[in-house]
VOPAGU-2260 file (C-alpha; in pm, 1 decimal, decimal comma):
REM VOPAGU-2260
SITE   aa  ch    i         X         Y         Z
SITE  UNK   A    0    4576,4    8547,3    4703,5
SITE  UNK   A    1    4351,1    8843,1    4628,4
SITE  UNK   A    2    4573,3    9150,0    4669,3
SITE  UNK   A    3    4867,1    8992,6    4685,3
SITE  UNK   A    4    5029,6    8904,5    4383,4
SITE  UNK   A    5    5309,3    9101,4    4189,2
SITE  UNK   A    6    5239,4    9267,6    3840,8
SITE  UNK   A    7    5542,5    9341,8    3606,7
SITE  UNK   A    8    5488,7    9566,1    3258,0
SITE  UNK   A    9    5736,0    9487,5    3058,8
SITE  UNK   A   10    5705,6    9752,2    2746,5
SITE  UNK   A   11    5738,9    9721,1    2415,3
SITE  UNK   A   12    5683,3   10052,2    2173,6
SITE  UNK   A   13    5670,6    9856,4    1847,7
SITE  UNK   A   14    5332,4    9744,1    1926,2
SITE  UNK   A   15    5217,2   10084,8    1899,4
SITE  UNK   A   16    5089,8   10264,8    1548,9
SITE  UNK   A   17    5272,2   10548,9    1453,6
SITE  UNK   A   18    5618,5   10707,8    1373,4
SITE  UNK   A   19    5859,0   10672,4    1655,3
SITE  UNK   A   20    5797,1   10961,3    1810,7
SITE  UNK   A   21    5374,0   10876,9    1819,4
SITE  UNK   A   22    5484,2   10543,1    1968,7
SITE  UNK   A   23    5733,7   10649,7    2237,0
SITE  UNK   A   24    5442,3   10923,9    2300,0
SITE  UNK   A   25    5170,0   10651,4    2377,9
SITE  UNK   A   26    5450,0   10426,8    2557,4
SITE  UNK   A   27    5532,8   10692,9    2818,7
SITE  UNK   A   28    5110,6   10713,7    2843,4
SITE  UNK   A   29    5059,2   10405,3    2919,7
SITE  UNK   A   30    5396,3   10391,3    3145,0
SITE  UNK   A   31    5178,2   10654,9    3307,9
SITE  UNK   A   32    4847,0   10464,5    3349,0
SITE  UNK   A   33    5051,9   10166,6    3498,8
SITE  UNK   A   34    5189,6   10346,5    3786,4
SITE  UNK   A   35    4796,3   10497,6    3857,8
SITE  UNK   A   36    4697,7   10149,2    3861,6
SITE  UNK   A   37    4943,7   10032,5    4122,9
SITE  UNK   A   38    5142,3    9808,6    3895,4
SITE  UNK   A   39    5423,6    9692,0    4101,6
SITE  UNK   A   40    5765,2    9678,5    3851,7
SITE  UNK   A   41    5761,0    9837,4    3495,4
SITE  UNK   A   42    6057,4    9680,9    3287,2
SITE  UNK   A   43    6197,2    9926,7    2989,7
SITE  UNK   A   44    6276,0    9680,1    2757,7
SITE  UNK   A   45    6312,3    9878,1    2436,5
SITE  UNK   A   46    6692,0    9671,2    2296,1
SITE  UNK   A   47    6682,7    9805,1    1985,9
SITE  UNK   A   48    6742,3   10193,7    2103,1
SITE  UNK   A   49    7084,8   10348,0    2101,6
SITE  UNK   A   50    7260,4   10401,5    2434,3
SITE  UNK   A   51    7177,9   10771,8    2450,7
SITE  UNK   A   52    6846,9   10718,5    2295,2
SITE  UNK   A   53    6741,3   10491,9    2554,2
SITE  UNK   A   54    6864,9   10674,2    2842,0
SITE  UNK   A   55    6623,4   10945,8    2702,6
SITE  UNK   A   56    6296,2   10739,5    2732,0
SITE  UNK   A   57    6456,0   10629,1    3076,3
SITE  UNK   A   58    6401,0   10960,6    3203,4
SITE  UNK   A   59    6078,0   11063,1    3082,9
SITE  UNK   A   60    5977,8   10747,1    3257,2
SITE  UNK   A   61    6112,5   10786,5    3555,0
SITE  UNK   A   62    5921,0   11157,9    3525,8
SITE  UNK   A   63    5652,4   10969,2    3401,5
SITE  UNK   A   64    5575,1   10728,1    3719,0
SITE  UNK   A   65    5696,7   11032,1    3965,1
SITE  UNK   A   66    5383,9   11256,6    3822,8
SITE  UNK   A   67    5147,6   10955,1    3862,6
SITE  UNK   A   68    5260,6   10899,5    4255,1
SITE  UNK   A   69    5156,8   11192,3    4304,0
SITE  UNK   A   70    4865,2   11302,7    4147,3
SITE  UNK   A   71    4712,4   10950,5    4240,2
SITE  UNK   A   72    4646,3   10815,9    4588,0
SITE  UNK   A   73    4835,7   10418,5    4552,5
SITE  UNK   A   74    4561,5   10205,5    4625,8
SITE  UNK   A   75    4819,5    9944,3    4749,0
SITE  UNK   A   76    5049,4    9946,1    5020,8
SITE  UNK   A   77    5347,1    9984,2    4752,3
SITE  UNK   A   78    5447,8   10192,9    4464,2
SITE  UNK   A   79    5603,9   10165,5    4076,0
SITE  UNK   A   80    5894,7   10065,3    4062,3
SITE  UNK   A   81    6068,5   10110,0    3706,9
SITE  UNK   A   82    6355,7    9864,3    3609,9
SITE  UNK   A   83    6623,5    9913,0    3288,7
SITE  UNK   A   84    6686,7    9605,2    3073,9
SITE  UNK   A   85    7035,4    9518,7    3129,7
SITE  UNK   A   86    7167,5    9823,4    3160,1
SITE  UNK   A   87    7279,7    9932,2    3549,1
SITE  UNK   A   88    7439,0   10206,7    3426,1
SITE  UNK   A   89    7155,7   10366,4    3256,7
SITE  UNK   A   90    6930,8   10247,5    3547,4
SITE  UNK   A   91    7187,4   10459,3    3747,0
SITE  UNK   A   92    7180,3   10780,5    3568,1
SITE  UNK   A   93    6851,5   10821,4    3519,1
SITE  UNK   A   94    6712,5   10749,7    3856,6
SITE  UNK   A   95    6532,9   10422,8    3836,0
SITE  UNK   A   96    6471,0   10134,0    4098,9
SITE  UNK   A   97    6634,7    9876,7    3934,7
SITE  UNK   A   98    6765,1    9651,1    3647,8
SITE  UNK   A   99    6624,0    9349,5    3455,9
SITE  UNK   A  100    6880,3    9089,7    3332,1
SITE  UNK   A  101    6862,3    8844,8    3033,2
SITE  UNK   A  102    6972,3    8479,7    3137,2
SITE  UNK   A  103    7281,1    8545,1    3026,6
SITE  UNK   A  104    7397,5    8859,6    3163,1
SITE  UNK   A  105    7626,5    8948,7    3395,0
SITE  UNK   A  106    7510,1    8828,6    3789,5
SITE  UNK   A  107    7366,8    9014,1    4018,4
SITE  UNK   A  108    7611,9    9060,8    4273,0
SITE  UNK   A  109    7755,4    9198,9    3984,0
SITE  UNK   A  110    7526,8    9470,9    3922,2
SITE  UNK   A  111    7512,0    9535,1    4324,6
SITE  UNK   A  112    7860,7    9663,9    4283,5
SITE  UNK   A  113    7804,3    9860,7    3969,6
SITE  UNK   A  114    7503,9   10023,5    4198,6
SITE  UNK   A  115    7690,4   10049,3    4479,0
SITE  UNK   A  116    8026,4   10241,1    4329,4
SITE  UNK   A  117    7798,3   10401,0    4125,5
SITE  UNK   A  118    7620,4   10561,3    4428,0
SITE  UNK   A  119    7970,6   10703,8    4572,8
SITE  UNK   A  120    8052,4   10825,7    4210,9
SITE  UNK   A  121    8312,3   10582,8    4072,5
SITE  UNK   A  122    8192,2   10414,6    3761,2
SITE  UNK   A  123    8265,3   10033,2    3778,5
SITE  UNK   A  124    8465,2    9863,0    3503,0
SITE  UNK   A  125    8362,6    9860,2    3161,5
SITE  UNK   A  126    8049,2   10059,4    3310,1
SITE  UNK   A  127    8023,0   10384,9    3131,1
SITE  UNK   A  128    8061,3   10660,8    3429,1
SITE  UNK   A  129    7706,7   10813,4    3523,1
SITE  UNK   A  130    7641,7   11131,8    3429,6
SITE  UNK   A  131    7427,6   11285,2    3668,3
SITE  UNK   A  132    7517,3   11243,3    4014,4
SITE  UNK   A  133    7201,5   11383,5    4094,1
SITE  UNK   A  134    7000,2   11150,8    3978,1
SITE  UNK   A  135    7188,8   10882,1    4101,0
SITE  UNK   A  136    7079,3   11045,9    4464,4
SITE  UNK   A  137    6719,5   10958,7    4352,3
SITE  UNK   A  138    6811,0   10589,5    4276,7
SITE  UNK   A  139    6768,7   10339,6    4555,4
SITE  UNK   A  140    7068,6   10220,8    4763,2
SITE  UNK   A  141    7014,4    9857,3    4697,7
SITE  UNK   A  142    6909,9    9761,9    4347,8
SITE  UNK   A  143    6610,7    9628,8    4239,5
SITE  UNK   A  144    6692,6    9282,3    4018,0
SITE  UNK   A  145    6491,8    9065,9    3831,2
SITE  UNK   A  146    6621,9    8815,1    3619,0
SITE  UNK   A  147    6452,8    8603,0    3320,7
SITE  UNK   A  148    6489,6    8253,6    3367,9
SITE  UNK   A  149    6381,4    7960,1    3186,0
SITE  UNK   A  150    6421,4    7645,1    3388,1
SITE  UNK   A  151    6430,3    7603,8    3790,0
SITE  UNK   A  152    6800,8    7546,9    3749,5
SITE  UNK   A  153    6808,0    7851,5    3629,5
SITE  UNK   A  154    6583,1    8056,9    3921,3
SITE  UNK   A  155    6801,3    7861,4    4197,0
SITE  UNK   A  156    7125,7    8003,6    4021,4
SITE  UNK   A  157    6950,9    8379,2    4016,4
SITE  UNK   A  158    6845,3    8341,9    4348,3
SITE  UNK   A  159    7183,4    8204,7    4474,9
SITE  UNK   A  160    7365,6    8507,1    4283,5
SITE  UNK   A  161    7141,7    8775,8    4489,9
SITE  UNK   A  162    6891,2    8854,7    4254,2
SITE  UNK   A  163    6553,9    9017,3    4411,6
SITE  UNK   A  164    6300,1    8796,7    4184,9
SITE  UNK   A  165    6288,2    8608,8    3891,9
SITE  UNK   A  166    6044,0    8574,8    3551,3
SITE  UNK   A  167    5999,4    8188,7    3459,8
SITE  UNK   A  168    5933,6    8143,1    3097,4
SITE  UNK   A  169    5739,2    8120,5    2854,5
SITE  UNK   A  170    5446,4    7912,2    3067,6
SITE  UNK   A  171    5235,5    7911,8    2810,1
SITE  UNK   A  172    5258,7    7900,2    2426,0
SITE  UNK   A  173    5287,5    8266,4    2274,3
SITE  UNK   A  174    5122,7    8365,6    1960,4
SITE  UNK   A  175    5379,0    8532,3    1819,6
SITE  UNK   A  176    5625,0    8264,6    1896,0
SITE  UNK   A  177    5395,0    7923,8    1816,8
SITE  UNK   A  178    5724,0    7774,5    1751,8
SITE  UNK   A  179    5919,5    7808,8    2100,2
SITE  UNK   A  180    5825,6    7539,3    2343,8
SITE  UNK   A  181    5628,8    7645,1    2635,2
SITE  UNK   A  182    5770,3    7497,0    2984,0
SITE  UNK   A  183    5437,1    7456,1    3114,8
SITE  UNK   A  184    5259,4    7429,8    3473,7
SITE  UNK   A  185    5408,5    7223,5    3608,0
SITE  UNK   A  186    5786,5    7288,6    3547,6
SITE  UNK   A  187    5664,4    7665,1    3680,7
SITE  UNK   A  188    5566,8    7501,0    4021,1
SITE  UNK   A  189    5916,6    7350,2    4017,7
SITE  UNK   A  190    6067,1    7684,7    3996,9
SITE  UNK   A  191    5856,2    7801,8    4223,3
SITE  UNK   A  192    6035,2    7670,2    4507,4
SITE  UNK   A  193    6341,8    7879,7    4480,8
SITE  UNK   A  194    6410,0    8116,8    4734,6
SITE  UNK   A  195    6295,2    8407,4    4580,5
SITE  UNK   A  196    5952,1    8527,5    4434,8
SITE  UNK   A  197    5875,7    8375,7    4088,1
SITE  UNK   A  198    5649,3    8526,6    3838,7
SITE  UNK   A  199    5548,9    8412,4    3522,8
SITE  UNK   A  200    5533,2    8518,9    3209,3
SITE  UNK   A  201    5412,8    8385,5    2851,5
SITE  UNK   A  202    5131,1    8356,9    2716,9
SITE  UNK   A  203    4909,4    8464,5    3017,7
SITE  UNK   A  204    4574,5    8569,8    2985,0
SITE  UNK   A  205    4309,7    8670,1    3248,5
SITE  UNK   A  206    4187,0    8347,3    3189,6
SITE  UNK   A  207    4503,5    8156,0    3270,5
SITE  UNK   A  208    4667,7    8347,7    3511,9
SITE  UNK   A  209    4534,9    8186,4    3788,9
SITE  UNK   A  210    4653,3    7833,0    3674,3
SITE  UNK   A  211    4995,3    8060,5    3730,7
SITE  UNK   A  212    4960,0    8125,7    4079,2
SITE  UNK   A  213    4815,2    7838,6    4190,4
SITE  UNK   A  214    5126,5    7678,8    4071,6
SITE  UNK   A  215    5311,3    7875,6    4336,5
SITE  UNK   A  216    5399,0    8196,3    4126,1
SITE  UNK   A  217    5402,6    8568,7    4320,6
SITE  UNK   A  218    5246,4    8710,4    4036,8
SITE  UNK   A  219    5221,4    8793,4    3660,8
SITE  UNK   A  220    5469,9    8954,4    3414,1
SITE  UNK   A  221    5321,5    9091,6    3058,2
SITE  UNK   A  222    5321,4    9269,2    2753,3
SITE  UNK   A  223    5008,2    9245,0    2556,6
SITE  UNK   A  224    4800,8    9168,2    2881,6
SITE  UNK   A  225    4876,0    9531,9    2948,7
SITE  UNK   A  226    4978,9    9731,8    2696,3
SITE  UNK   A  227    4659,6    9560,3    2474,6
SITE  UNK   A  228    4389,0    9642,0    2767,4
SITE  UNK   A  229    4301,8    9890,7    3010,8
SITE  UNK   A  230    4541,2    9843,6    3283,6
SITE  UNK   A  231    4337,2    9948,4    3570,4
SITE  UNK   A  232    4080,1    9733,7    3481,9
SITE  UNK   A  233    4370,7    9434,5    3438,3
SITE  UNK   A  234    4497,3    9509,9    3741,3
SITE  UNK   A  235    4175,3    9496,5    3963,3
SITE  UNK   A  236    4073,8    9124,5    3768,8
SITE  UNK   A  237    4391,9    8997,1    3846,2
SITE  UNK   A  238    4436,8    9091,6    4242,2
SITE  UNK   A  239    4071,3    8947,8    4255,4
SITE  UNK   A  240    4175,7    8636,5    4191,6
């Protein structure tokens, strides 16, 4: 397992002290350090910006994860890849790999025809049109989709409806959240058998996360498990184990 298990940043600015500008500043940083440490998928899950606002942060991290490719040789044999929640057509404009959808978004054969027209120019319906068709160049062909799921049901459906991987949770009970029922071990293994890579997310610590893949997940999603610690250092503990 050492090596070989996927790591997904999913960001959150709030955490951060500051004024909004200090905390998208330290954001984008540590955007930054988890592209150096070979993190595999960043999510930009900021909801609460404005459209235009969030588009915005989009591109300084795109710039971001570009500038840490290369000015750092990737220790793994794959790079950053930095997915926009729910939003393909901001994804689009900006550049990024991919999109992350809630549970109850749209599908993902849906947003691989929003990539798609988007590539050849033509903004799909009710998809604002992108503005840059430059950027779109720098996008990838074929969308990058995760999807947050929180029962097997639910990964099978994802998987059958093309998405690329799915985040099972919460595993574990969340500090923040003491009051949301965690699904647990063994209802992760379950999920685990879809057809696409699972990862989990909720609650894990260094000290749990191995309970996580044991239990058949492809690797780890977090906030606080990176945003709260030296990624590098995360990173290495959790491909060790």
């Amino acid at each position: 397992m050492a090596g070989s298990c996927f790591l997904y940043y999913i960001t959150d600015r709030a955490v951060f002290p500051g004024d909004e500008s200090a905390r998208r500043r330290r954001l984008l940083e540590k955007i930054a350090e988890a592209a150096r440490a070979g993190v595999d998928y960043i999510q930009l899950r900021e909801k609460d910006l404005p459209a235009r606002e969030l588009e915005q942060l989009a591109r300084e991290a795109v710039r971001a994860i570009r500038e840490a490719r290369r000015l750092t040789p990737d220790p793994w044999p794959r790079t950053t890849a930095l997915l926009i929640n729910s939003r393909s057509d901001i994804a689009l404009a900006v550049g990024a790999d991919g999109v992350h959808l809630r549970s109850d978004d749209i599908f993902p054969l849906e947003v691989r025809a929003i990539w798609e027209k988007g590539h050849v120019g033509t903004a799909a319906p009710g998809c604002p049109a992108v503005r840059s068709t430059a950027a779109v160049e720098t996008s990838l062909p074929h969308p990058l989709i995760g999807v947050s799921c929180h029962s097997p049901a639910e990964v099978d459906q994802a998987a059958a409806n093309g998405a690329t991987f799915a985040v099972f949770a919460p595993v574990f009970e969340k500090k923040d959240s003491p009051t949301t029922r965690p699904t647990g071990l063994a209802m992760l293994e379950q999920a685990c058998r879809a057809s696409i890579p699972v990862l989990a997310l909720g609650g894990i610590t260094l000290s749990n996360a191995s309970s996580c893949l044991a239990a058949g997940a492809a690797g780890i999603a977090a906030i606080r498990l990176f945003q709260e610690n030296d990624i590098a250092e995360t990173v290495r503990r959790l491909r060790s184990l």
